[in-house]
LOROKOL-640845 format. One line per field, with one value per residue (C-alpha): residue number from 1; x, y, z negated; residue in three letters. Coordinates in steps of 0.001 Angstrom, whole numbers. Example, Ala and Ser with C-alpha at 12.3 -4.5 7.8 and 13.67 -1.06 7.14 Angstrom:
BEGIN
n <- [1	2]
px <- [12300	13670]
py <- [-4500	-1060]
pz <- [-7800	-7140]
res <- [ALA	SER]
//
This chain:
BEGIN
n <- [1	2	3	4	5	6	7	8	9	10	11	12	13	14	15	16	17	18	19	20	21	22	23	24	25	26	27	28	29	30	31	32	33	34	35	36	37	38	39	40	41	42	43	44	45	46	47	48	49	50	51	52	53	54	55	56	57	58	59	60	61	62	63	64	65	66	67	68	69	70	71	72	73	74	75	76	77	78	79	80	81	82	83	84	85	86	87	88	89	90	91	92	93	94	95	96	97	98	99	100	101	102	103	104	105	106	107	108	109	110	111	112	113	114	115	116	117	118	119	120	121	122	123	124	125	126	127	128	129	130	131	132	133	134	135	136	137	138	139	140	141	142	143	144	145	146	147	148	149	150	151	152	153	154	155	156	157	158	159	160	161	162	163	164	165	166	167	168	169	170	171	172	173	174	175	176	177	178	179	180	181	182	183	184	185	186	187	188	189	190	191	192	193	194	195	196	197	198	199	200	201	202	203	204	205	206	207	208	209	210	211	212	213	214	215	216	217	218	219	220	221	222	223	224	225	226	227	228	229	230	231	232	233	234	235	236	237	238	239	240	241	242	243	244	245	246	247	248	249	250	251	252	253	254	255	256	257	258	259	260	261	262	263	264	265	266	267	268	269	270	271	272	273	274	275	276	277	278	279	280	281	282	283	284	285	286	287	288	289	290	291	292	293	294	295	296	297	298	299	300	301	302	303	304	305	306	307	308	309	310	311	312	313	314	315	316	317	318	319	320	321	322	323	324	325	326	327	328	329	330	331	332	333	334	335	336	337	338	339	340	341	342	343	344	345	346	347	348	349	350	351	352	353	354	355	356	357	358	359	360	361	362	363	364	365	366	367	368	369	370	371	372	373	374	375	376	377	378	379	380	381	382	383	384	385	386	387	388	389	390	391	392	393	394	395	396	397	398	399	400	401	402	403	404	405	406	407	408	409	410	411	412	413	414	415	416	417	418	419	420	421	422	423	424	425	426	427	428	429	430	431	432	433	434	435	436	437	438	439	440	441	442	443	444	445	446	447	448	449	450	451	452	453	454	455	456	457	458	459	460	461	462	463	464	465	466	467	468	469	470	471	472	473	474	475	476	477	478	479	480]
px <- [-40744	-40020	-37177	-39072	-37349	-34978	-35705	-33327	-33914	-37326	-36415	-34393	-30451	-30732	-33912	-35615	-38984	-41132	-43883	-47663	-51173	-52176	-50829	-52582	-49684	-52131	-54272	-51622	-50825	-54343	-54286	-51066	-52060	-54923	-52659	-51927	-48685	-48304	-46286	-43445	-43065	-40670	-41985	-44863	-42863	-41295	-44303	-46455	-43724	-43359	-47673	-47617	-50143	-50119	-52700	-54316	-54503	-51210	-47799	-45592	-42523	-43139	-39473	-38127	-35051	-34132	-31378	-31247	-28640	-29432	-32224	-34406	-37278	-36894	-38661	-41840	-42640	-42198	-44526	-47260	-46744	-47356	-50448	-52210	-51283	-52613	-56141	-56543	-55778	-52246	-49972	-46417	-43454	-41070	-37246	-33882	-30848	-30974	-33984	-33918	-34927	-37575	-39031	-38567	-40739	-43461	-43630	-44024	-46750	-48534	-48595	-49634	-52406	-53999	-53274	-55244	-58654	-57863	-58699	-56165	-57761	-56290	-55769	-58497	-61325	-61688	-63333	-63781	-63529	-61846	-64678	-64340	-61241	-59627	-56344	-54460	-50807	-47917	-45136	-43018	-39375	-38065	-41573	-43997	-47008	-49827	-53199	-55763	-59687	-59639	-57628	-53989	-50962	-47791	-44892	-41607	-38617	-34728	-33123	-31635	-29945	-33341	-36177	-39101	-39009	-42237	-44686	-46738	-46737	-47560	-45326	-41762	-40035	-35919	-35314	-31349	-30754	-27160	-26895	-28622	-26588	-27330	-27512	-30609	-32303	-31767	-34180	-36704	-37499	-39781	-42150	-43790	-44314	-47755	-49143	-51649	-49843	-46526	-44078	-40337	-39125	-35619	-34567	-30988	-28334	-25114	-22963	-20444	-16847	-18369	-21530	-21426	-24379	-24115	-27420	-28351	-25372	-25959	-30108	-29205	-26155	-28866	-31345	-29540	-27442	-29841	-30325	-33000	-35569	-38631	-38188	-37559	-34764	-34831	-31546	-30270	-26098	-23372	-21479	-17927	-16071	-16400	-13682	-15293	-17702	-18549	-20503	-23827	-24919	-24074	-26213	-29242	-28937	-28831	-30811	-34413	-35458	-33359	-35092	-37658	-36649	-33181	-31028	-27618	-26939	-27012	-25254	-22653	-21912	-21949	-18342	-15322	-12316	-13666	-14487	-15066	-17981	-19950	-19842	-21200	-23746	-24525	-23908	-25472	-21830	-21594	-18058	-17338	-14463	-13924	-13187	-12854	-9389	-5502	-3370	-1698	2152	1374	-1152	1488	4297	2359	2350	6132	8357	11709	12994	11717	8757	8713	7006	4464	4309	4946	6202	3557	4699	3012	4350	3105	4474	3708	1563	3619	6462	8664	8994	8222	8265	8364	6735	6531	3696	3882	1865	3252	2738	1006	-1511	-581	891	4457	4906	7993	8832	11639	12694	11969	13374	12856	11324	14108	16610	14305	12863	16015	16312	12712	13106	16528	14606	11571	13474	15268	12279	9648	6424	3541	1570	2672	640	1321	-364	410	-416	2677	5198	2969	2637	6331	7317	4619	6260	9422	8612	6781	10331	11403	8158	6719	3499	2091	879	-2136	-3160	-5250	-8930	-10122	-12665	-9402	-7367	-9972	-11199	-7259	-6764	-10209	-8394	-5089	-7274	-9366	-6152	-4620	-8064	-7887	-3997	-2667	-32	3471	6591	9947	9226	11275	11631	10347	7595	6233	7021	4555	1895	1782	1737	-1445	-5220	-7982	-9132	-12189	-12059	-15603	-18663	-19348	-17277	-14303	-10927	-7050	-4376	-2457	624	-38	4181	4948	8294	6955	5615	2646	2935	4759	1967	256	2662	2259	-1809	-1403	733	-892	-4117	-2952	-1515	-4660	-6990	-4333	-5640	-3240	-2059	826	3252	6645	8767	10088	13626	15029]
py <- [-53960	-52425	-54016	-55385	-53594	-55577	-55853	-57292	-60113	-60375	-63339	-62938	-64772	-66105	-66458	-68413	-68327	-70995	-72425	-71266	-71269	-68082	-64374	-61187	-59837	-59853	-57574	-55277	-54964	-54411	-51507	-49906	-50073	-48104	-45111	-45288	-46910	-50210	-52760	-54604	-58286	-58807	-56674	-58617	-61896	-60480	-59048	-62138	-63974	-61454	-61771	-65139	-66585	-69647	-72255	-70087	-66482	-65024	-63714	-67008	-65288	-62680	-61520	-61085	-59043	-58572	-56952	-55033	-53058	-48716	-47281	-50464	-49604	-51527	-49404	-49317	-52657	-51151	-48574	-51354	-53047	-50052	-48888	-52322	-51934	-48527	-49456	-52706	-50861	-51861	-50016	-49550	-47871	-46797	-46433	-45401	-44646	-41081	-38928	-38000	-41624	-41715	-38476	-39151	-42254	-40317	-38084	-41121	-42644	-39325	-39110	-42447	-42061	-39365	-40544	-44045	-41874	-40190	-36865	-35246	-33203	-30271	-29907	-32209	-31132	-32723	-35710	-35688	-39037	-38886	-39410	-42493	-42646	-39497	-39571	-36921	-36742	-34630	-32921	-32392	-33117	-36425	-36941	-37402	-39971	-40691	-41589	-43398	-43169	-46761	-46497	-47160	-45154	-45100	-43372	-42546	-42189	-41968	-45250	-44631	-47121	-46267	-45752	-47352	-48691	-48691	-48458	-51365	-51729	-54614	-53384	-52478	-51332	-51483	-48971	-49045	-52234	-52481	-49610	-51764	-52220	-54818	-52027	-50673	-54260	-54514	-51430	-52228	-56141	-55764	-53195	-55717	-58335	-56964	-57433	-60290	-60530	-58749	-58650	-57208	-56127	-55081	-53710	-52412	-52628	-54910	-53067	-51181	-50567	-47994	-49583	-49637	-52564	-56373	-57717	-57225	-59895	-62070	-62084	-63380	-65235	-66952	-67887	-68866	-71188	-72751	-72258	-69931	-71895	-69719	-66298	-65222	-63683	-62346	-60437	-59611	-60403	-61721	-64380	-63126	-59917	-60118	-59559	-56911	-54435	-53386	-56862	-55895	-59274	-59089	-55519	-57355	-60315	-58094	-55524	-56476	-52786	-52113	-51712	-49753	-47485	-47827	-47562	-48862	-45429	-44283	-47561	-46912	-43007	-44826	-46777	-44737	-45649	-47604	-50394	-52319	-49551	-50200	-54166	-53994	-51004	-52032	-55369	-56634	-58268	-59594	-58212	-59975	-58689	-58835	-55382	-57828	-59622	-58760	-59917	-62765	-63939	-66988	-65902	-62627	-64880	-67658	-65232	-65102	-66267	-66960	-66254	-63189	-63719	-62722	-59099	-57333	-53977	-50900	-50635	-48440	-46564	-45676	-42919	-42356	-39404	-40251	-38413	-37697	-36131	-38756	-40780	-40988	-44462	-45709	-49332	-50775	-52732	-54585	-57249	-60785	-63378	-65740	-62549	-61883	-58659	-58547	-55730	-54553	-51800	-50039	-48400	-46195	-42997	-39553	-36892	-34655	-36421	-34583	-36480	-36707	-40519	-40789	-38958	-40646	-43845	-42757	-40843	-43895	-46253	-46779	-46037	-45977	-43765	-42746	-42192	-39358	-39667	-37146	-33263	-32897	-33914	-34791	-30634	-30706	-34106	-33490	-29977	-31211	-34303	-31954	-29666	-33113	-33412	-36340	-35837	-39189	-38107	-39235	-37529	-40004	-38269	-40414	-41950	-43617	-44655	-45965	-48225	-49358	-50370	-52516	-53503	-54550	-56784	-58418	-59238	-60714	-62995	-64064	-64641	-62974	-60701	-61971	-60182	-61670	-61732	-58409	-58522	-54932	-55699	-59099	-57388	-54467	-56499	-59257	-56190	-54484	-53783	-52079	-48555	-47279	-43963	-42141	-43315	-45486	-48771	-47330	-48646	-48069	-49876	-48752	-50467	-52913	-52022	-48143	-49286	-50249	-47598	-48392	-46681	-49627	-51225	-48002	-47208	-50946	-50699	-47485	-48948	-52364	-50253	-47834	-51031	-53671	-50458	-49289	-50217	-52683	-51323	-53198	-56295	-55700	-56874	-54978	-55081	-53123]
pz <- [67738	64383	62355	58682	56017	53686	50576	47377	45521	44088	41173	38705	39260	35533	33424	31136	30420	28935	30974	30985	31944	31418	31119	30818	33156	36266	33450	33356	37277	37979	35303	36958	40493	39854	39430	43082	42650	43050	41485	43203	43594	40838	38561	38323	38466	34787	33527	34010	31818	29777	28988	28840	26201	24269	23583	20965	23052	21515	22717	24452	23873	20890	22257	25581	26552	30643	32843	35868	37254	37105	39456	39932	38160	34812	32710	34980	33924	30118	30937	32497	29353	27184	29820	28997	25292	24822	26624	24315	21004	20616	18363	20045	19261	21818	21098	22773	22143	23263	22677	26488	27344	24532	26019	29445	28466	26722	30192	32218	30520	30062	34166	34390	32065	34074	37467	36271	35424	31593	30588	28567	25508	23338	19563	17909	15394	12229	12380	16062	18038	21189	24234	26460	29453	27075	25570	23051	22833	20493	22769	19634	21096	19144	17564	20814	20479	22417	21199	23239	22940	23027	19258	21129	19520	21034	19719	20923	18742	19117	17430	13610	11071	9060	11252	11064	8208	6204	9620	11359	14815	17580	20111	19732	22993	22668	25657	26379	24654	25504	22386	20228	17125	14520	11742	13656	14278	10703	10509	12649	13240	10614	12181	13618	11239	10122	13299	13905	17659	17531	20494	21082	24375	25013	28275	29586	31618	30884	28378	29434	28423	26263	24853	21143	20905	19933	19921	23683	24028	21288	22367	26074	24974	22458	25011	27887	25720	25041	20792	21232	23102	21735	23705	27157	29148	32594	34419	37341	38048	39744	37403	38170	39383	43202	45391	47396	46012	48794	50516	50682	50139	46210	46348	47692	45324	42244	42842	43756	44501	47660	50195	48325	45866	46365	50046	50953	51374	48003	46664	48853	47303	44008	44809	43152	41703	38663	40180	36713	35745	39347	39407	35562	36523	39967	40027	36970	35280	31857	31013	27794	25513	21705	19374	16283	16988	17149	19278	18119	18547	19766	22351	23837	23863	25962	28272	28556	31534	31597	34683	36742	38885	42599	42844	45524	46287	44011	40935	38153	35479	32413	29824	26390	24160	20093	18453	15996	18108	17790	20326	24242	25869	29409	30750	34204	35521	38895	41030	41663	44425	41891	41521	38288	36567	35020	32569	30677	28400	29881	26991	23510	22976	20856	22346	21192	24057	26692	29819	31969	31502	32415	35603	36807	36457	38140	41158	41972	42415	44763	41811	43444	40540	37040	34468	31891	28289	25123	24987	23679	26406	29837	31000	31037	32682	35199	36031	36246	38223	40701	40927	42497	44611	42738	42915	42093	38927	36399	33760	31736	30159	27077	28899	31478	27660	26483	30125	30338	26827	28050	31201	29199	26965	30042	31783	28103	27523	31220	30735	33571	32277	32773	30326	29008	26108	24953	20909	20196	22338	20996	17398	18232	20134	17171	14133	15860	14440	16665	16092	17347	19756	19511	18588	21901	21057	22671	21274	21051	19086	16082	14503	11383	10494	10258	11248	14334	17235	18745	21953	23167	23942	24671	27662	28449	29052	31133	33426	33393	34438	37231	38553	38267	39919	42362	45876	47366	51073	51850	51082	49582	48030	44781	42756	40338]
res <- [UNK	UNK	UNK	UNK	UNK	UNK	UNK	UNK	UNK	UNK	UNK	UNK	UNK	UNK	UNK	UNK	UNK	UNK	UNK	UNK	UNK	UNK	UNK	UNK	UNK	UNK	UNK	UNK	UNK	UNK	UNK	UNK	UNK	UNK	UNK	UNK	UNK	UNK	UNK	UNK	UNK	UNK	UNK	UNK	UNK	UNK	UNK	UNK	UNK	UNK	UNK	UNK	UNK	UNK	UNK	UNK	UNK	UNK	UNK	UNK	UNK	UNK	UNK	UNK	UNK	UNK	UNK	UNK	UNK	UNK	UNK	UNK	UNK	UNK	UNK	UNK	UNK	UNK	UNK	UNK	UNK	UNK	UNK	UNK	UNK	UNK	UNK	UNK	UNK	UNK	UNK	UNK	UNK	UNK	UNK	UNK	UNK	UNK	UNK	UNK	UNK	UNK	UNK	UNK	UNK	UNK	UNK	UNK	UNK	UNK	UNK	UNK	UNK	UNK	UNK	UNK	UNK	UNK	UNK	UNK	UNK	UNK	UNK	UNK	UNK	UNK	UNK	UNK	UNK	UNK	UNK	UNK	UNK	UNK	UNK	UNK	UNK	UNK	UNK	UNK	UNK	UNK	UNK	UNK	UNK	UNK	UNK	UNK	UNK	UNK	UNK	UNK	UNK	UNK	UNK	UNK	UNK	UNK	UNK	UNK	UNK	UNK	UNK	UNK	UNK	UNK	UNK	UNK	UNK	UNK	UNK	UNK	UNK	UNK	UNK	UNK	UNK	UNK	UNK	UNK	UNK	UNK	UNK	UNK	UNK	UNK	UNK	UNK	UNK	UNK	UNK	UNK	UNK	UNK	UNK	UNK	UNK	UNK	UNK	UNK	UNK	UNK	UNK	UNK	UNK	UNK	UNK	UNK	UNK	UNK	UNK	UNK	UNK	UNK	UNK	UNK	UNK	UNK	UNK	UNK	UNK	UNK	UNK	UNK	UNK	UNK	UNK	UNK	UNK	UNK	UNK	UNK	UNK	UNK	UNK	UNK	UNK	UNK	UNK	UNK	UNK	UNK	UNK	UNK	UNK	UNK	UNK	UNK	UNK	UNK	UNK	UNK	UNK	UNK	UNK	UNK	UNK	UNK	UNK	UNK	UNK	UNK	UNK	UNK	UNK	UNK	UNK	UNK	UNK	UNK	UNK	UNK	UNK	UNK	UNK	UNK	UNK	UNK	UNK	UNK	UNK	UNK	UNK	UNK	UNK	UNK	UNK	UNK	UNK	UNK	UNK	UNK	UNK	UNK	UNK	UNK	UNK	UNK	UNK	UNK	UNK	UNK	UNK	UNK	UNK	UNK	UNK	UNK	UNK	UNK	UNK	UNK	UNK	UNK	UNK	UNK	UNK	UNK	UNK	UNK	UNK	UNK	UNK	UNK	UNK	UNK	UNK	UNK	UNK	UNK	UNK	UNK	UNK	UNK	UNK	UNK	UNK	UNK	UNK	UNK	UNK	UNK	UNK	UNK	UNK	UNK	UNK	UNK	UNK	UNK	UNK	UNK	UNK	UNK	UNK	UNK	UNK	UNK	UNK	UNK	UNK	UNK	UNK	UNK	UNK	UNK	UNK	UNK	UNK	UNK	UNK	UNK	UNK	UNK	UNK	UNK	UNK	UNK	UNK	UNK	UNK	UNK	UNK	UNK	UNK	UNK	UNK	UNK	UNK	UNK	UNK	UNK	UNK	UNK	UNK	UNK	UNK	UNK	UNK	UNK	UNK	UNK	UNK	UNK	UNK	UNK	UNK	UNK	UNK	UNK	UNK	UNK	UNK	UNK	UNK	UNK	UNK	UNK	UNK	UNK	UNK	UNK	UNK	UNK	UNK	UNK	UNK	UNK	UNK	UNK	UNK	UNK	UNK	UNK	UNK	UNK	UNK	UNK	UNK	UNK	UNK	UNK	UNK	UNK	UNK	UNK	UNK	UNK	UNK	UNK	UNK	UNK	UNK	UNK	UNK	UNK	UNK	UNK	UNK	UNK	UNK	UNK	UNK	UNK	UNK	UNK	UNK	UNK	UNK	UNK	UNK	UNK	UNK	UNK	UNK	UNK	UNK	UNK	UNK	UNK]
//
């Protein structure tokens, strides 16, 4: 006998919905599985809440906003939405972040159109009405629409801080909603007011480290708390970091298309070193951290112990060379039995003493990785620590400063850093603003005191992070 196929988790882990009696969701399903696809269970659990009517025919939730983790299938139940709209005259407008998605969008509903009986026509006449089950569409990159014979637009656009403004529409899609910035809702919550029966749907993943968005988080944070009690949220997570990524259990319970669209298989290529990016983008996890706050006196020096704690395993190291030329400092980073992390800043120097006390430190330890920031002294350390075969070198991209000054502030808001409380330390940690790094949210420190060098704390987070994402092999215990 033939072993039945697993498949994930067909209803949403969180949600709420308000109740109903009627949906025009079933409408919609109907529509879509005449294109010779066919709908999957929880894709028509969301859609029917998302169709939901009230007691006098309209929208239940004029906005609902849902989660899944990547490669599920999300947007298909956008594009059932927009097939339904289209064929009862709806006006919708599309957008993403990235005029890829938008146009990847417009393609997908263009194939769907003609696999579910329409005739696509050429350049129209003057005057000219379109003939029944026909549609006509632009393929202008960034400016694609579709237009229905039944009198249903949709258009696809990438998201501005301006667009839309001045047009009407029933239907406004927020594709990639974890981008969603308040300065574009701003712009376009009022596309819809016009409409007789308006609805907003925002769909995404949870933000990542990256993700330059707030209102994905303040929309779900909203309605699951239970202040916005008038629209509808739907997702797909696991409510803390798991200990294992790899249990396949959390992979079935967050993502509902395994078993279908997705395999173990392909999950299981998807595992790297970044553990923090697959639990948000596989897993579904809410990763909450702040880019508005300091870090106060009180809260570093909380941290503080007086006597040293008992450590585990290998020591980390974490250099950071000024940008300025100036200076080169050197932290530590290492495990404890509590679990916690003890860091310390070994010590400050100019760059014009050379690197010998670095590597006289590092030669005589056990450091199980040491990472190497600042073009203008990391080429040369590495080199030299290489002479002396230490090879246990990291080279940090942008992308790794900017996911371990995110890991340094996790492991401050969950208060599991340990220090003794080391005066130039606390003095550059408590004198410290946020600066932003890109345009994705990204975010380093810089010093509130020019007296005071910031890559302190820099060399602090680097080895903070090789240490909290270094795999632990073995028990030891470590003294220096």
């Amino acid at each position: 006998m033939a072993t039945k196929t697993r498949i994930g988790n067909q209803r949403p882990t969180k949600e709420r919905f308000l109740p109903y009696k009627k949906t025009k969701g079933k409408e919609a399903v109907k529509l879509y599985n005449k294109t010779k696809r066919k709908a999957q269970d929880w894709q028509e659990y969301l859609l029917n809440n998302i169709m939901a009517l009230n007691e006098d025919g309209l929208w239940l939730h004029q906005k609902v906003g849902y989660s899944l983790p990547r490669r599920n299938g999300k947007n298909e139940v956008v594009t059932m939405r927009e097939l339904w709209g289209l064929e009862n005259g709806e006006l919708i407008f599309h957008t993403a972040h990235r005029t890829t998605t938008s146009h990847t969008a417009w393609e997908r509903l263009v194939k769907l159109l003609k696999l579910a009986g329409y005739e696509e026509l050429g350049r129209a006449r003057r005057g000219e009405k379109l003939p029944e089950k026909s549609f006509r569409t632009t393929k202008q990159y960034g400016l694609e629409s579709i237009t229905l014979s039944g009198g249903g637009i949709a258009n696809f656009r990438t998201r501005t801080n301006n667009g839309g403004l001045g047009e009407g529409y029933d239907l406004l899609i927020i594709d990639e909603a974890q981008e969603y910035t308040t300065e574009q809702e701003s712009a376009l919550t009022y596309v819809v007011s016009d409409s007789a029966n308006p609805q907003t749907l925002l769909c995404g993943t949870p933000p990542t480290l990256v993700s330059g968005g707030t209102v994905f988080v303040d929309m779900r944070d909203s309605i699951l708390g239970g202040d916005d009690e008038e629209n509808g949220w739907a997702e797909w997570s696991v409510d803390n970091e798991p200990s294992d990524i790899r249990d396949k259990e959390l992979w079935y319970q967050t993502n509902p298309s395994l078993g279908s669209i997705l395999t173990e298989r392909k999950i299981s290529a998807e595992i790297s070193k970044d553990t923090l990016d697959f639990v948000i983008q596989r897993l579904g996890y809410w990763y909450r951290y702040s880019l508005k706050s300091a870090i106060s006196r009180d809260e570093w020096e909380s941290l503080s112990v007086e006597e040293l704690p008992e450590f585990t395993g290998k020591l980390f190291a974490g250099i950071k060379y000024g940008i300025d030329d100036k200076n080169v400092a050197l932290s530590i980073a290492v495990r404890t039995i509590e679990g916690d992390i003890f860091v310390e800043c070994i010590d400050c120097r100019p760059i014009k003493e050379g690197d010998a006390w670095i590597i006289n430190w590092i030669k005589n330890l056990d450091v199980g990785q040491i990472v190497i920031d600042g073009k203008n002294g990391q080429d040369n350390l590495e080199k030299e620590l290489k002479e002396l075969k230490i090879k246990n070198v990291v080279k940090p991209t942008v992308g790794n400063f900017i996911y371990a000054m995110a890991i340094f502030e996790k492991a401050l808001n969950e208060g599991v850093i340990r220090h003794k409380n080391q005066p130039s330390l606390t003095d550059c940690v408590a004198n410290c603003e946020k600066r932003n790094i890109g345009s994705n949210g990204g975010f380093g420190y810089r010093s509130l005191n020019e007296d005071i060098d910031i890559i302190l704390l820099d060399s602090v987070a680097l080895a903070l992070w090789s240490c909290a994402t270094a795999k632990v092999k073995t028990k030891q215990t470590v003294r220096y």
